[in-house]
C-alpha positions in Angstrom: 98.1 95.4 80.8 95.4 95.8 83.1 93.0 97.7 81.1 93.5 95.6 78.0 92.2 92.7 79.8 89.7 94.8 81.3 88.7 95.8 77.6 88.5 92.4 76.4 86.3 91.4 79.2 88.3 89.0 80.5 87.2 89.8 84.3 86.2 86.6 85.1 87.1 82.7 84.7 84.5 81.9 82.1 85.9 85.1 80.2 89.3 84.4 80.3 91.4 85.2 77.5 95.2 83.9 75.8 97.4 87.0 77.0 99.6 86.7 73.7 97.0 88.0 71.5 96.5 91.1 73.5 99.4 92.1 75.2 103.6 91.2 74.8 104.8 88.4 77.1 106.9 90.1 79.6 108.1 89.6 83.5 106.4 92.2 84.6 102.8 89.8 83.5 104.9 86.9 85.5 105.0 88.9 88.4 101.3 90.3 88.2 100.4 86.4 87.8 102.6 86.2 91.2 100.9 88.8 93.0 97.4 87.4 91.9 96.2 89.9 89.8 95.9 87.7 86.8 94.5 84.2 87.7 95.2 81.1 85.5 91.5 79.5 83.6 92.9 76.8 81.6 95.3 76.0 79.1 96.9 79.2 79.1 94.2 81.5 79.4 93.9 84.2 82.6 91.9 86.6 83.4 91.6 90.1 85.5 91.0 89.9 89.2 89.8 93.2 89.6 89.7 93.0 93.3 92.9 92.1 93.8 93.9 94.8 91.5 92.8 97.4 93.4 94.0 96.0 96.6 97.3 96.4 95.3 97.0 99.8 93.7 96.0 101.0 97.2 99.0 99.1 98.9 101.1 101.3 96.7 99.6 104.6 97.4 100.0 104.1 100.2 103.6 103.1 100.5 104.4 106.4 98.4 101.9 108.7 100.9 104.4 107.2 103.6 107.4 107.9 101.2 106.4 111.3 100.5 105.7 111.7 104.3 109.2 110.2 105.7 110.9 112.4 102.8 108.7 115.7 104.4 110.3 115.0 107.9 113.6 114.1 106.6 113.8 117.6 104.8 112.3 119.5 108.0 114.6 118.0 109.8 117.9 119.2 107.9 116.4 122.5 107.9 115.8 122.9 111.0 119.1 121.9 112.0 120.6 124.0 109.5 122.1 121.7 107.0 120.3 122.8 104.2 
C-alpha cells in the first residue's frame, strides 16, 4: 500500500490521490488511516505521510529486536536449567 502511494506521488496534501483506483479498500488501509500514516485531503482523497511511516516501521523493529531478545533469554534460561 505504502509504495503504491509512494509511486503515485501522492506524498503530500496537494498530491493526494482516491485510494480505490490504486489499491483494494481493506481494514488494514482503515487502520493505517488510524495510525496516521495516510492523512485525509478532501473528498476522499489521502495521501502518504512518509514520516509517520517510518516512525512506525522503526516502532516495530524494534518491538521484534525486543521479541527476539526476551525469546534469547527465555531459551538460555531453560537450558541452563536443564529443561531443554
Amino acid at each position: 500500500m505504502v509504495r503504491r502511494f509512494r509511486e503515485a506521488g501522492a506524498t503530500t496534501p496537494e498530491r493526494a490521490i482516491a485510494p480505490e483506483q490504486h489499491i483494494r479498500p481493506s481494514f488494514i488501509f482503515e487502520r493505517m488511516v488510524r495510525q496516521g500514516v495516510f492523512k485525509p485531503s478532501g473528498q476522499n482523497l489521502y495521501y502518504l505521510d512518509e514520516a509517520r511511516d517510518e516512525e512506525l516501521r522503526k516502532q516495530r523493529l524494534k518491538a521484534m529486536a525486543l521479541l527476539m531478545i526476551g525469546l534469547a533469554i527465555l531459551l538460555a534460561a531453560l537450558y541452563l536449567s536443564g529443561k531443554i
